[in-house]
C-alpha positions as CSV (number, residue, x, y, z in Angstrom):
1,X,-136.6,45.4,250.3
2,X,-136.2,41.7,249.5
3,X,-137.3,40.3,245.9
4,X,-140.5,39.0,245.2
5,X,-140.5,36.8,241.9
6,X,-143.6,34.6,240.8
7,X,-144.5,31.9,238.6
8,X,-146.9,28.9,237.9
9,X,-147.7,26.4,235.9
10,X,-149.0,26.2,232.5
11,X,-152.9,26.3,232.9
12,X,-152.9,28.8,235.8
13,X,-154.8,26.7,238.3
14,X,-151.2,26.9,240.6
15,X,-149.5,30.0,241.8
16,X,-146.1,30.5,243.7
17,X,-144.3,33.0,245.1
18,X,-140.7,33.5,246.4
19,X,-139.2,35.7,248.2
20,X,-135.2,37.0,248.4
21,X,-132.5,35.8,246.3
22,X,-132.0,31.7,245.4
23,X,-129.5,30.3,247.4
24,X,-128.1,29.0,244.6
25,X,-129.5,28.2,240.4
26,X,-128.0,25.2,239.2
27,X,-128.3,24.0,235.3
28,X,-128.2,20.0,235.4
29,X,-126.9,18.2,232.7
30,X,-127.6,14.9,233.9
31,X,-129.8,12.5,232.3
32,X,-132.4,12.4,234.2
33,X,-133.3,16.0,234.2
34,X,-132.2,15.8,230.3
35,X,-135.4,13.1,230.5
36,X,-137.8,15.0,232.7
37,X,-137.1,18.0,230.8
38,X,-137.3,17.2,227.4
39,X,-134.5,19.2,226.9
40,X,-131.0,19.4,227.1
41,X,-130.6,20.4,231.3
42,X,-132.6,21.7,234.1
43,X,-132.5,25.3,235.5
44,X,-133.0,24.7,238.8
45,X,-133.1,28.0,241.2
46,X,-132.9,26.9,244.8
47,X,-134.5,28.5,248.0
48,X,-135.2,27.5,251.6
49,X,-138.4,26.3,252.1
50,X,-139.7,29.2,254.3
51,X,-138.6,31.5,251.0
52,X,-141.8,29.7,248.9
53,X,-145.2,30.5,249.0
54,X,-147.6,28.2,247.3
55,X,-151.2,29.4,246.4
56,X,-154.1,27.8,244.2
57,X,-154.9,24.3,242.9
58,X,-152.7,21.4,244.5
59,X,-149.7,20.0,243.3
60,X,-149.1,16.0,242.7
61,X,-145.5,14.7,243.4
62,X,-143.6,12.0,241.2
63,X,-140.9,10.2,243.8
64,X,-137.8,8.4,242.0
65,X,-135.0,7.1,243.1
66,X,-131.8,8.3,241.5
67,X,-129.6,6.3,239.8
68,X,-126.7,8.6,240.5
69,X,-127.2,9.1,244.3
70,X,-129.4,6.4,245.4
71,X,-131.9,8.9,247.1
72,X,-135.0,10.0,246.6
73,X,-136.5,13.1,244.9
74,X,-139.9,14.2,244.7
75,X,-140.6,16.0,241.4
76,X,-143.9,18.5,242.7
77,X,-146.5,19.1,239.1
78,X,-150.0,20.5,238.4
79,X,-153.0,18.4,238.6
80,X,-154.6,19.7,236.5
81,X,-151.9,20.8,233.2
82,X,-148.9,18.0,234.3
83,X,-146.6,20.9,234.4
84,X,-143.3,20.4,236.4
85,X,-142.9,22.8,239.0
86,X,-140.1,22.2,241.1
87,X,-139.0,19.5,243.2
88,X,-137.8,18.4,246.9
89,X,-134.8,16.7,247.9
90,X,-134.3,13.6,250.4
91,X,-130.4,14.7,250.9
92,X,-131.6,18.5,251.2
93,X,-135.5,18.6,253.1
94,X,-134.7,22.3,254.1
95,X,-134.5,23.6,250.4
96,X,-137.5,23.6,247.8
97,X,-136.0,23.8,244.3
98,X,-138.2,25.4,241.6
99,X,-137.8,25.4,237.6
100,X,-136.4,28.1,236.6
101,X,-139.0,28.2,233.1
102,X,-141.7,28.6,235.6
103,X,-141.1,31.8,236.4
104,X,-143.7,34.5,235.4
105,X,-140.0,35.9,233.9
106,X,-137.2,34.2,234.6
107,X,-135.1,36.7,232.6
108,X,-133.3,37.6,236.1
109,X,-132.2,34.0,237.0
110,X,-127.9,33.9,236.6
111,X,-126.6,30.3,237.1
112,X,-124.4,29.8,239.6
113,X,-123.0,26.4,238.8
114,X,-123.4,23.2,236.4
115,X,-123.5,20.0,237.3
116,X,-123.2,16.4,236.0
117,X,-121.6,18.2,232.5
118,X,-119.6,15.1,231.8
119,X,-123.1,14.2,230.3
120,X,-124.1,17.2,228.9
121,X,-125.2,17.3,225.1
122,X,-121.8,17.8,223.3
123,X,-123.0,21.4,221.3
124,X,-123.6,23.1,224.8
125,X,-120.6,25.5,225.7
126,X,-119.5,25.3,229.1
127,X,-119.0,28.5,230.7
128,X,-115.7,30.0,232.0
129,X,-117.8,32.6,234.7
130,X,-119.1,29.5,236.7
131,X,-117.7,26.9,238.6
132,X,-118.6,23.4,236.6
133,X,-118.9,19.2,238.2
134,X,-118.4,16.5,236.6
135,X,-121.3,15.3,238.5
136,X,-122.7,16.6,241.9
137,X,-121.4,19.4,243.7
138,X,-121.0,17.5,246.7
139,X,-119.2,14.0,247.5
140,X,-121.7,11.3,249.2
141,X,-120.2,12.4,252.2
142,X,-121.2,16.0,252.4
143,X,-117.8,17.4,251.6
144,X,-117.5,20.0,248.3
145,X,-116.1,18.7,245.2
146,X,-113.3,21.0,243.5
147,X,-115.0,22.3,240.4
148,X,-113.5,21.7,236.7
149,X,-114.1,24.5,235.1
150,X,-112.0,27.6,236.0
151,X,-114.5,30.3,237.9
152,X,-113.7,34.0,236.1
């Protein structure tokens, strides 16, 4: 039986659901996610589209270019409460990436990598059971980048 996790934003007016494992949950350390966040990264669980339901009130999106990449990303929040919910990727349009605070409990989410932790906040430990980038996990090109950190 595959795993059915939801969540929602702040107020309640909007609902999602997914379903199966992420295919991935990346903490971002860059600085815009330290900026959209508030915080120090992003948790960002990622699932094919076809893995997320949405139900309720709509959702408004936020497009900004990145400074990093050059491409867009469309940052997906509540009408109604602003809260963040997730966002879409130009370079990805088959994934839907969701927050990983949104979650109804998110006590089950394990990152899987890090990324752009050459500008993470100096007091964050790195771990030593993930792989960890510099920056992106991929080169402009498509091809994988060799992590830093060493993967227990």
């Amino acid at each position: 039986m595959p795993q059915v996790h939801s969540g929602g934003c702040l107020c309640g007016e909007f609902r999602f659901t997914t379903i199966g494992r992420p295919l991935q949950v990346i903490v971002c350390h860059c600085t815009m996610c330290q900026r959209a966040t508030g915080s120090a990264f992003s948790v960002e669980p990622v699932f094919m589209k076809e893995r997320v339901e949405f139900q309720g009130g709509s959702l408004t999106t936020y497009q900004h270019r990145s400074s990093d990449h050059g491409r867009l990303l469309h940052f997906s929040f509540c009408r109604a409460c602003g809260n963040r919910i997730g966002l879409t990727l130009e370079r990805f349009p088959s994934v839907q990436v969701l927050y990983g605070g949104t979650f109804d409990d998110p006590s089950w989410l394990a990152p899987s990598s890090h990324i752009f932790t050459e500008s993470a906040v100096p007091w964050f430990v790195l771990p030593t059971d993930a792989p960890c980038f510099k920056q992106h996990m991929f080169n402009t090109d498509g091809s994988p980048v060799q992590p830093i950190g060493a993967i227990a």
